[in-house]
Each structure stands twice: as structure tokens, then as C-alpha cells.
ROMAR-991119 format. One record per residue: residue in three letters; z negated, y negated, x of N, C-alpha, C in turn. Coordinates in steps of 0.05 Angstrom, whole numbers, plus 32768, in hexadecimal, padded with zeros to 4 digits. Layout:
residues N
alaZYXZYXZYX/...
END
This chain:
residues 317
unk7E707FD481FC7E857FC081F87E937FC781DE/unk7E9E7FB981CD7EA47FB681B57EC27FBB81BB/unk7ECA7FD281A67EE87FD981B07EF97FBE819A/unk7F147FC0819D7F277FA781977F267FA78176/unk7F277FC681717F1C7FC9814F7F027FC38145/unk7EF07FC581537EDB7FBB81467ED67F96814E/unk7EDC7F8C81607EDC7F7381617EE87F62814C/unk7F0E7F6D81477F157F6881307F0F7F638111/unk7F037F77810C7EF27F7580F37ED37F6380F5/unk7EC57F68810C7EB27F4F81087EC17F3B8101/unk7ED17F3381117EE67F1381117EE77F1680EC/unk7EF57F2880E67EFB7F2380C37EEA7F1B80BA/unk7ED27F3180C17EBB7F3380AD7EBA7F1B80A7/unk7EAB7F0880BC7EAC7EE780C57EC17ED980B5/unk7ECE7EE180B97EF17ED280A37EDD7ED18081/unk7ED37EEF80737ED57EFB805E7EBA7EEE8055/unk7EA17ED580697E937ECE80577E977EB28058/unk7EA87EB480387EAD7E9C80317E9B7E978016/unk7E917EA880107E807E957FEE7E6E7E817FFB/unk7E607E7F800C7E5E7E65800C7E637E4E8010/unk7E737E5080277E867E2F80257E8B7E2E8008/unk7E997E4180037EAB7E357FE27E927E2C7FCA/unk7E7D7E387FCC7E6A7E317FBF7E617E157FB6/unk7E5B7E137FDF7E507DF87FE67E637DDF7FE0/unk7E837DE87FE27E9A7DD67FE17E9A7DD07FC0/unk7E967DDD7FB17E967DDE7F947E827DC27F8A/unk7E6E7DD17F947E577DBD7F887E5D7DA07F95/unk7E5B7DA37FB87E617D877FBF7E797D707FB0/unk7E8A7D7E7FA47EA07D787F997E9A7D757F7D/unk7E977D817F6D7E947D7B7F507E7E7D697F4F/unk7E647D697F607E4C7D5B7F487E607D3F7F52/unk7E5C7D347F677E6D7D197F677E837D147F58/unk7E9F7D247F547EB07D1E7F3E7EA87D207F23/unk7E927D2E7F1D7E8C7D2B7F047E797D0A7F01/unk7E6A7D007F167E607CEF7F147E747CD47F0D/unk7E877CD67F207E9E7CC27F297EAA7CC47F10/unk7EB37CDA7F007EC37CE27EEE7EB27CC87ED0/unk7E967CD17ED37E867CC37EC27E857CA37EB8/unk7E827C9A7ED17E827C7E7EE37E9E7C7A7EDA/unk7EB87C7D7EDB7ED07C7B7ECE7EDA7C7E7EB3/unk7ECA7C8D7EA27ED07C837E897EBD7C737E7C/unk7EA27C747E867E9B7C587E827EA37C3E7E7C/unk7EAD7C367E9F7EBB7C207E9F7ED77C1A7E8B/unk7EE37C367E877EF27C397E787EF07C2B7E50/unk7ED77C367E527ED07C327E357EC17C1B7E30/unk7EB17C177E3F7E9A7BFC7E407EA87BE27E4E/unk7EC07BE57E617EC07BCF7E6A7ED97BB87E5D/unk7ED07BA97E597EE27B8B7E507EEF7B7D7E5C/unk7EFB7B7E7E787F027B747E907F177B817E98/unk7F347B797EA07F487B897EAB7F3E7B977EC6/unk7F2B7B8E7ED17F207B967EEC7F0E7BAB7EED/unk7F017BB67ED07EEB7BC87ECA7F077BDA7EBD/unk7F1B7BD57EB37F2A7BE97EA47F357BF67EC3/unk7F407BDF7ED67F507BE97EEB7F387BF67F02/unk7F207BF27F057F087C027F137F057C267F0B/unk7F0F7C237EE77F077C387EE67F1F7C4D7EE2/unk7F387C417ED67F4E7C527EEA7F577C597F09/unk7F477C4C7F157F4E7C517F317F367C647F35/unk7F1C7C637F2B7F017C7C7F2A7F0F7C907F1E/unk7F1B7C967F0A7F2B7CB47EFC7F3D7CB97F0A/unk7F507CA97F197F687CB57F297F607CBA7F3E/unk7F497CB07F4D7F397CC37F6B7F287CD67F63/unk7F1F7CE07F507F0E7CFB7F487F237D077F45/unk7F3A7CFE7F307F4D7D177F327F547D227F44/unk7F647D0A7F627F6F7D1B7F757F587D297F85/unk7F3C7D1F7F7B7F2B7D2F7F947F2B7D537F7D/unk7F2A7D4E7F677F267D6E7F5E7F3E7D7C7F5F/unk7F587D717F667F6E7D7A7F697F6C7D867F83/unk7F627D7D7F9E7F5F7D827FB27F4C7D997FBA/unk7F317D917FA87F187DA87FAA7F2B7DC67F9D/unk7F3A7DC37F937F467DDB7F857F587DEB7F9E/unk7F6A7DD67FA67F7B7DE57FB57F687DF47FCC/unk7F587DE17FD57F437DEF7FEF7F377E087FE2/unk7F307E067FCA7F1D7E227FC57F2E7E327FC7/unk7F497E357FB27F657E487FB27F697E4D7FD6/unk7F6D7E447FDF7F757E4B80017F5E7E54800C/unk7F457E46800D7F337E5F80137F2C7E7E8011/unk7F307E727FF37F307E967FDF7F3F7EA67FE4/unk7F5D7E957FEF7F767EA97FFC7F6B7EB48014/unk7F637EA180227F617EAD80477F4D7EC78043/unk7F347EBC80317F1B7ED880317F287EEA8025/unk7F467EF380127F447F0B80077F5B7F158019/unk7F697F08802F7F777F1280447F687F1F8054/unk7F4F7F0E80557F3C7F1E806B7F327F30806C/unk7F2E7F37804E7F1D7F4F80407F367F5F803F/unk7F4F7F5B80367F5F7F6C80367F697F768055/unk7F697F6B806E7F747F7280857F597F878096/unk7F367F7280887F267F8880927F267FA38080/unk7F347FAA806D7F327FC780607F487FD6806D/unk7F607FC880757F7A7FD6807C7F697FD98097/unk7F657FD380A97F5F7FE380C27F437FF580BC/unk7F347FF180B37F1B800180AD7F29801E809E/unk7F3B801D80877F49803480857F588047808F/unk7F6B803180A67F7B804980BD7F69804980DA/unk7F51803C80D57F44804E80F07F38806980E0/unk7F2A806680CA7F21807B80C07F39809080BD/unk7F55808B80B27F6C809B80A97F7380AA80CA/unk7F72809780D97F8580A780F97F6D80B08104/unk7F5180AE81027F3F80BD810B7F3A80DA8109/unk7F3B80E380F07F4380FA80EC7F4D811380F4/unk7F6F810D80ED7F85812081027F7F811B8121/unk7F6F8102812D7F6D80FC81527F5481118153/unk7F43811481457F27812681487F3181488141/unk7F4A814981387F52816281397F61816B814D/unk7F7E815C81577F84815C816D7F70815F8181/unk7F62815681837F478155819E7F37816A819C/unk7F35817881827F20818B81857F2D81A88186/unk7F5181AA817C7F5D81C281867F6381C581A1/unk7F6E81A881AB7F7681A181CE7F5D81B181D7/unk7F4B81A981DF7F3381BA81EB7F3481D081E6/unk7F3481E281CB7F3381FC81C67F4A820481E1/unk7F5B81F481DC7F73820A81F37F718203820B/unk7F6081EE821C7F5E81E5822E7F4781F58236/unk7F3281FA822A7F20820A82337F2082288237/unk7F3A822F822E7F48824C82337F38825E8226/unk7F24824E82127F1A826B82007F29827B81F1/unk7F46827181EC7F5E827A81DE7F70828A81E7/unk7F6C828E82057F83829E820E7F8F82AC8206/unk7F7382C182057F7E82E381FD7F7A82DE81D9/unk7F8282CB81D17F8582CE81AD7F9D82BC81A7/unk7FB182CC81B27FCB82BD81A17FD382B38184/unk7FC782BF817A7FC282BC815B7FAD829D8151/unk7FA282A5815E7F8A828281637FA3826D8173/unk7FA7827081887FB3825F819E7FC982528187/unk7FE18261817E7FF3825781697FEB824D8155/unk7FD4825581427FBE824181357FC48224813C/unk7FB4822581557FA58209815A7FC081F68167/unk7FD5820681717FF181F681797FFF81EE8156/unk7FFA81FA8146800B81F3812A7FF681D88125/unk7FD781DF811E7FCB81CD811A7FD381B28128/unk7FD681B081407FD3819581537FF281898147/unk800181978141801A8194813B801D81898120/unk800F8190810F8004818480E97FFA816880EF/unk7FE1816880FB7FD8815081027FEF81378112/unk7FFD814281288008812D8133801A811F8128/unk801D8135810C8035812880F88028811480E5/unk800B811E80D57FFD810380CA800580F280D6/unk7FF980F180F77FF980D78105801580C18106/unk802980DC8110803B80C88109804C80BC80EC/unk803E80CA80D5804480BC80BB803480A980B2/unk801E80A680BE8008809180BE8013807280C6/unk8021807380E9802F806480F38046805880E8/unk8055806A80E3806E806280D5805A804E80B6/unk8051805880A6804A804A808E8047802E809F/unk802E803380AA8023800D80B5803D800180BE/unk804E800980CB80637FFC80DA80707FFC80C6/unk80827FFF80B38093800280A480847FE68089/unk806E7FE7808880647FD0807680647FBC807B/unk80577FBB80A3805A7FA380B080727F9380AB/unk80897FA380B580A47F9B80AF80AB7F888098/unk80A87FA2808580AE7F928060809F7F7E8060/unk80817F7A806380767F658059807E7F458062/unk80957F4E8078809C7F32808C80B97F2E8082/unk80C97F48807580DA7F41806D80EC7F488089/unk80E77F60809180F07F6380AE81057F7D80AD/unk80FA7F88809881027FA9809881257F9D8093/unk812C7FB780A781457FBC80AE81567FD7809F/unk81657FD5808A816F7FE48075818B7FE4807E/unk81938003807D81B18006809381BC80148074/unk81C8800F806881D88020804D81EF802D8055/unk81F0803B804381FF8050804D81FF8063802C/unk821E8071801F821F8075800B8227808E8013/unk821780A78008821180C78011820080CD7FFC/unk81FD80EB7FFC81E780F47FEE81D480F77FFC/unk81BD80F57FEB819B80F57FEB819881137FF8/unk81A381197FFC819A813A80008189813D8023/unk81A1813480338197813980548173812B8056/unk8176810F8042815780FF80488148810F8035/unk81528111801B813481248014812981448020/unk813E814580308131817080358129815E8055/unk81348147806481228139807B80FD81408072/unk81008138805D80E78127805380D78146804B/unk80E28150803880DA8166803F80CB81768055/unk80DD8176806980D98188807D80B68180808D/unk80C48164809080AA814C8098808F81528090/unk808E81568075807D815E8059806A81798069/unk8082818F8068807981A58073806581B0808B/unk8076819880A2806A819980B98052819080B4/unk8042817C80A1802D817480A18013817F8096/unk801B8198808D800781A78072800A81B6807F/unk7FF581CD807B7FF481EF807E800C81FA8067/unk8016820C80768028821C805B801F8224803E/unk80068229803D7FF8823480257FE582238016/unk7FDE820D80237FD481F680187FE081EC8002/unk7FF481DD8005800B81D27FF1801781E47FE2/unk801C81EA7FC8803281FC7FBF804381DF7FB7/unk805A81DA7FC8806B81CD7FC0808381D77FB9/unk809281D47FA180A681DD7F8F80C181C27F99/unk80DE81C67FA580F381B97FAC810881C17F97/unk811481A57F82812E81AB7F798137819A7F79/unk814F819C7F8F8164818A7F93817E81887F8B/unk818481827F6D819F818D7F6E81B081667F5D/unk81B6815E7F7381CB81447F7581E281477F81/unk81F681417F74821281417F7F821C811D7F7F/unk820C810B7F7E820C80EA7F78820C80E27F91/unk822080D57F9D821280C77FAF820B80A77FAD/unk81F580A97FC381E7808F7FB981E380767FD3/unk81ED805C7FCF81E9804D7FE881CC803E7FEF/unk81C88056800681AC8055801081A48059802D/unk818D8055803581888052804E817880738053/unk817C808380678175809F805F815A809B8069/unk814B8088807F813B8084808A8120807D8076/unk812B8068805E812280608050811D80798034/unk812F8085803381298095801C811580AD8023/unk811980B08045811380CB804980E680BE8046/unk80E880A4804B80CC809C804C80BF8099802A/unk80D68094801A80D080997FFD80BB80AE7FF3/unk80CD80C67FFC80C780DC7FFA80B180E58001/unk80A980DE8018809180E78029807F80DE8021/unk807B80C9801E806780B98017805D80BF7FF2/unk807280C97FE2806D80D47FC8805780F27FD0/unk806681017FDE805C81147FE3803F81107FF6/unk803B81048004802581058012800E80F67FF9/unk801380E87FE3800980DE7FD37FFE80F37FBE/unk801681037FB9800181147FAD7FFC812D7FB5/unk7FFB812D7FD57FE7813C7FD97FC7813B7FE5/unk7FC881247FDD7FB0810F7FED7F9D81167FD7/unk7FAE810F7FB97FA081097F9A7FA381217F90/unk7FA3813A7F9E7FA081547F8E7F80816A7F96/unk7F77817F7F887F6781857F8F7F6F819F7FA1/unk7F5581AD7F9D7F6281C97FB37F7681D67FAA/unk7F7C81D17F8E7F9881E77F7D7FB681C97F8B/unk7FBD81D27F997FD081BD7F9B7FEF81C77F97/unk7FF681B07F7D800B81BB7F76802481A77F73/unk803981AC7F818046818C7F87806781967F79/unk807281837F6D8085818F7F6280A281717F6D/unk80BB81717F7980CC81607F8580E4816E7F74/unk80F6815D7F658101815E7F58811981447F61/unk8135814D7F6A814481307F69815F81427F54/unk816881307F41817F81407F2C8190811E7F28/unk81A781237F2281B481117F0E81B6810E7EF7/unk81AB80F17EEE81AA80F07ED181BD80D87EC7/unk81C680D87EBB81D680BA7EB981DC80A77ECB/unk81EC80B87ED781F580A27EF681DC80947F05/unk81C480A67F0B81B080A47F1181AB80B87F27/unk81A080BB7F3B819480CB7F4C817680CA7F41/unk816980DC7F3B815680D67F2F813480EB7F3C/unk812780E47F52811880ED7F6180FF80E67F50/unk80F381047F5480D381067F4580C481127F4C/unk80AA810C7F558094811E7F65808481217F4D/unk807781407F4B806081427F328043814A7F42/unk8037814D7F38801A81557F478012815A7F30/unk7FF881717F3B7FE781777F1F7FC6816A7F2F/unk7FC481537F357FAE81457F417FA3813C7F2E/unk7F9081227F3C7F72811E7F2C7F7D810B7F18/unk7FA080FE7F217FAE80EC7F0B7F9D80CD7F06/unk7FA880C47EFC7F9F809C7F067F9980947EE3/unk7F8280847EEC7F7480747ED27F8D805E7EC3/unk7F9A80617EAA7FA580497EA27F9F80307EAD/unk7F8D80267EB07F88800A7EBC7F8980087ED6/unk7F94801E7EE47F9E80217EFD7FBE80277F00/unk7FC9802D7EF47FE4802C7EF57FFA800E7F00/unk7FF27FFA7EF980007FED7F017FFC7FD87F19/unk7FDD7FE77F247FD37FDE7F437FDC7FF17F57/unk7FE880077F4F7FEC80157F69800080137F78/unk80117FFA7F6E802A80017F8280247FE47F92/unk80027FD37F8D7FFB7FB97F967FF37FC37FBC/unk7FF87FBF7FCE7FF17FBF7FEB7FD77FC17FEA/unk7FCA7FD57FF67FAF7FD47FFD7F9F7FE07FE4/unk7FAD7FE47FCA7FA37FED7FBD7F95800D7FBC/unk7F83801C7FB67F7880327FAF7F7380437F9D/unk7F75804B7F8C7F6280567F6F7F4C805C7F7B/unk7F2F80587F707F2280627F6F7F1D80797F57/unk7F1C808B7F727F1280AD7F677EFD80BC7F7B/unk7EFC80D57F707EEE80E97F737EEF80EF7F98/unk7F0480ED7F977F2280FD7FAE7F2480E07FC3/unk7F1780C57FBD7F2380B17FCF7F1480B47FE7/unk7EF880BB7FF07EF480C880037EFC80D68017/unk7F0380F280017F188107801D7F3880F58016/unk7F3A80EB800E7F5980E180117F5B80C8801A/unk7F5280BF80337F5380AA80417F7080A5803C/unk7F77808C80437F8D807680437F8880558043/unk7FA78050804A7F9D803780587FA280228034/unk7FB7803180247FBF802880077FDA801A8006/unk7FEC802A801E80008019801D8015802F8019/unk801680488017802A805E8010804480527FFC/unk802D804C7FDF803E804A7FC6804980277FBF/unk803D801B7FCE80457FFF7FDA806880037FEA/unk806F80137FF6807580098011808F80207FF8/unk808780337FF28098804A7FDD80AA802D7FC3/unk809C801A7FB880AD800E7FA480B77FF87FBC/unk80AA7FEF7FD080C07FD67FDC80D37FE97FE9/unk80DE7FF87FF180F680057FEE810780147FDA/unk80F980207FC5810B80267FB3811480037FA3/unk810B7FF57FA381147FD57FA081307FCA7FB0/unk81227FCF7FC5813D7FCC7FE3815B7FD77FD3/unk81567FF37FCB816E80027FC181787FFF7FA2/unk81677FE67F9981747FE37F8281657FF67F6B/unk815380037F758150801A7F59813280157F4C/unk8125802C7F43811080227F2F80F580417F34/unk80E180327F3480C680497F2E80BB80447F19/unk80B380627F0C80A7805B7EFB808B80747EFF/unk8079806F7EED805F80847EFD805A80877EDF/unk804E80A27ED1804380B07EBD802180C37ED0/unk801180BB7EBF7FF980C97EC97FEB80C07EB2/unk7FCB80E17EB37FBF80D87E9E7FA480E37EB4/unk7F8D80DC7EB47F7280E27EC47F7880FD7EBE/unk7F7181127ED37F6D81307ECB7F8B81427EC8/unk7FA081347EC77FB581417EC17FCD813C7ED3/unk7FC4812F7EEC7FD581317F017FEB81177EF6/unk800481097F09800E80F67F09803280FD7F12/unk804180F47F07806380F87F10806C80D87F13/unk807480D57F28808080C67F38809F80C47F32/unk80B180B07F2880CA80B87F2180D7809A7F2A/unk80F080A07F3D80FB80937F48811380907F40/unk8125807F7F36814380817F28815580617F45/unk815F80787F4D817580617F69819580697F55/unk81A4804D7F5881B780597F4581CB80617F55/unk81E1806C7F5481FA80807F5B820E806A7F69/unk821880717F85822B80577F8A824B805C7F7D/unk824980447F748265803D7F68827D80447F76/unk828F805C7F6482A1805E7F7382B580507F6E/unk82C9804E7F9182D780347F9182F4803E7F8A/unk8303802C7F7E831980317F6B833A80307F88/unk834E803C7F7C835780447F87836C801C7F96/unk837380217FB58375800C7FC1839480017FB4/unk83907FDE7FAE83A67FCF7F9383B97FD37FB8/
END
């Protein structure tokens, strides 16, 4: 029996072959308006008769609205197949992305269920930290999809609130932590803001995370992550560095597009669904502020985020 995910994507697939209708819609449509089109300036030019002039304005003004029409149908077709193609990659990516951490959970659960671990406490706490790394992917996996669902409907719910950045970024942090081995990541923290800024901590704390899980997705085995938030000109000014595989110029200004990817070396082991750095600018937007991205191939990428400082309010007239 065909589980609910794989039925789904047949259904798309089915959605995603559209070159031929549009093909067939093309041709059925043009050779006739070009014929009709023909037949109308003819009459146009050859005929001597208010009735051959008015035959063949009324032949040019029905080709037009039929190629006006053949257009919009191809445009809306073309839309629906690259929805289709785009909704069958988003699930094909987070079954591959949540498959992962579920096949690790499952394969430590057994280790301790089968009690080969008893007498090795040292293993046993292993495989309880492990299940505990993973269940955190999982739930930063969740939160992303749900949190995009939201935005893309125009749903997301933004609670402001004027404080310092500090409690959401060492959140985000901590989050960060739970998800990696200790020695995996060398991640470097400097936090030094005294600004406060009107923001949602929920939202910033997902900023963060999602910078960071980004480049540690796009780094190699030397992983070196550098989080930086300072005040600069009435700026809170947050910056993730990486010394990763860093993004092609002609990719820079697709990555913050939904669903988007770089293709690299690393997109393999760095499954995703492509909505991290998507979901990272429609909230720093929400708050009013600005991203900007520096990367060169080979030399790793810095992420820089500028939210500006809330206005302080003057003393009551």
C-alpha cells in the first residue's frame, strides 16, 4: 500500500507533466491565428468594400483576443507545473531531511532496549545525548516548515516587545548546542549589545538558528562558526561567519528565494528542505531591518543582519 507521502508526489508528479498540453495548446493556437491573422490583412489591404475592410477588422480583433487568451492559459499552466515541481521537491527533501535523525533515534532506542548497554555507562549516556541531538534536528526541522507555512499565508503572528537581543540570541545558542556534538562545531559567541530592540524573541531566537544551522550544513569537517551581535550606529548588528565551501556570485541573490539550494559539493550530506534563509529575511523584514550576505567559493560566507535600536521615548508633555 502506498504510504500518504508517496501517493502525494505521484499526484504532483501528474500535476508536473505539463510540456505537453502547453505544447499541443501552442501549436493548436498559433497555426490558426497566424492563418486568421493572414486572412485579415489581406482583406485589409486588397479589399475595396466597407464590408471586406469591416471582415477584416473583426478577423484581427478575434486572433488578437484568441492570442491574448492562448498566453494567459500557457502563463497559468506554467504557474501550476512549477508549484508542482516546487511542492514535489519540498516534501521529497524533508522526508529525506527527517529521515535521518528518525533512523538514528531508532537505531540508539534499540541499542538500549536490547540491554547490550547496561554494564557500559559511558556508551548508555552516548546514545541518551545522541537521541537527544537528533530530537532537536527534528524539532528545528518542524518549527522551519511550520513557521513558513504561516508566513507564506501571511499568518505568522509577531508579539513585539522592546528589550535586548541578548535572552533570544544565547536561547538560540543553547538550541544550537543541544544539536551538535561538543567538538564538532568550534563555535566562537560575542555578544556585547546594550540597544534595545523592538522584537519578537521567538522570532529572533529562529533568526539565529537557522543562520547557524546554515553554516553548519555548508561547512566541511574543519567547522568553524563565528556569532557576533555589537552596536554600530544605532544598529544591533548580528553576524554569522563560516569558513565553508561559500556560494557562487550568481547565487547570491537566489538564496534567500523559497525552495532554493546552491548547488555544491556538500548538497548531498546537507539535505534541506531550502527554506532556512527564506524564512531568516521574511522576519528580519517583519522587524524592519536588513541582510546582507558576503561570500566568495572556497572562502566560507558572513551573514550580517542590521535590526535598528528602539526609539527612545521622550519625556511625558
Amino acid at each position: 500500500m502506498a504510504t500518504p507521502v508517496a501517493a502525494k508526489l505521484k499526484h504532483i508528479n501528474r500535476q508536473t507533466r505539463m510540456t505537453g498540453p502547453i505544447v499541443a495548446l501552442s501549436v493548436g493556437v498559433i497555426v490558426p491565428v497566424f492563418l486568421s491573422t493572414s486572412v485579415g490583412i489581406l482583406l485589409l489591404v486588397l479589399g475595396k468594400s466597407s464590408i471586406s475592410l469591416l471582415s477584416g477588422i473583426l478577423v484581427i480583433c478575434f486572433t488578437s483576443a484568441a492570442i491574448g487568451a492562448a498566453i494567459v492559459v500557457v502563463i497559468l499552466l506554467g504557474r501550476r507545473a512549477r508549484i508542482a515541481r516546487l511542492q514535489a521537491d519540498l516534501l521529497a527533501n524533508i522526508s529525506h531531511e527527517l529521515r535521518t535523525p528518525l533512523a538514528a533515534v531508532r537505531m540508539y532506542a534499540e541499542s538500549l532496549l536490547s540491554g547490550l548497554l547496561r554494564d557500559d555507562p559511558a556508551r548508555t549516556e552516548e546514545s541518551l545525548r545522541s537521541i537527544l541531538q537528533q530530537t532537536e534536528w527534528l524539532d528545528a526541522m518542524i518549527d522551519r516548515v511550520l513557521t513558513w507555512r504561516m508566513a507564506a499565508r501571511d499568518r505568522d503572528v509577531i508579539e513585539m516587545k522592546t528589550d535586548s537581543l541578548r535572552p533570544a540570541i544565547e536561547e538560540a545558542v543553547l538550541r544550537f548546542s543541544r544539536m551538535t556534538p561538543p567538538a564538532e562545531a568550534g563555535l566562537t559567541v560575542e555578544i556585547e549589545t546594550a540597544l534595545p530592540v523592538r522584537h519578537d524573541r521567538r522570532a529572533i531566537e529562529a533568526i539565529v538558528l537557522n543562520l547557524l544551522i546554515n553554516a553548519y550544513k555548508y561547512t566541511g569537517e574543519d567547522k568553524r562558526i563565528r556569532l557576533s551581535v555589537l552596536d554600530e550606529n544605532g544598529d544591533v548588528v548580528i553576524a554569522v561567519r563560516d569558513n565553508g565551501i561559500g556560494i557562487p556570485q550568481s547565487a547570491l541573490k537566489k538564496i534567500f528565494d523559497p525552495y532554493y539550494r546552491v548547488d555544491t559539493g556538500l548538497r548531498s550530506k546537507a539535505p534541506g528542505a531550502g527554506l532556512g534563509l527564506a524564512i531568516v529575511r521574511h522576519l528580519v523584514k517583519r522587524h524592519g531591518g536588513k541582510i546582507f550576505v558576503e561570500s566568495e567559493p572556497g572562502r566560507g560566507s558572513v551573514f550580517t543582519i542590521r535590526l535598528p535600536a528602539a526609539q527612545e521615548e521622550g519625556p511625558p508633555k
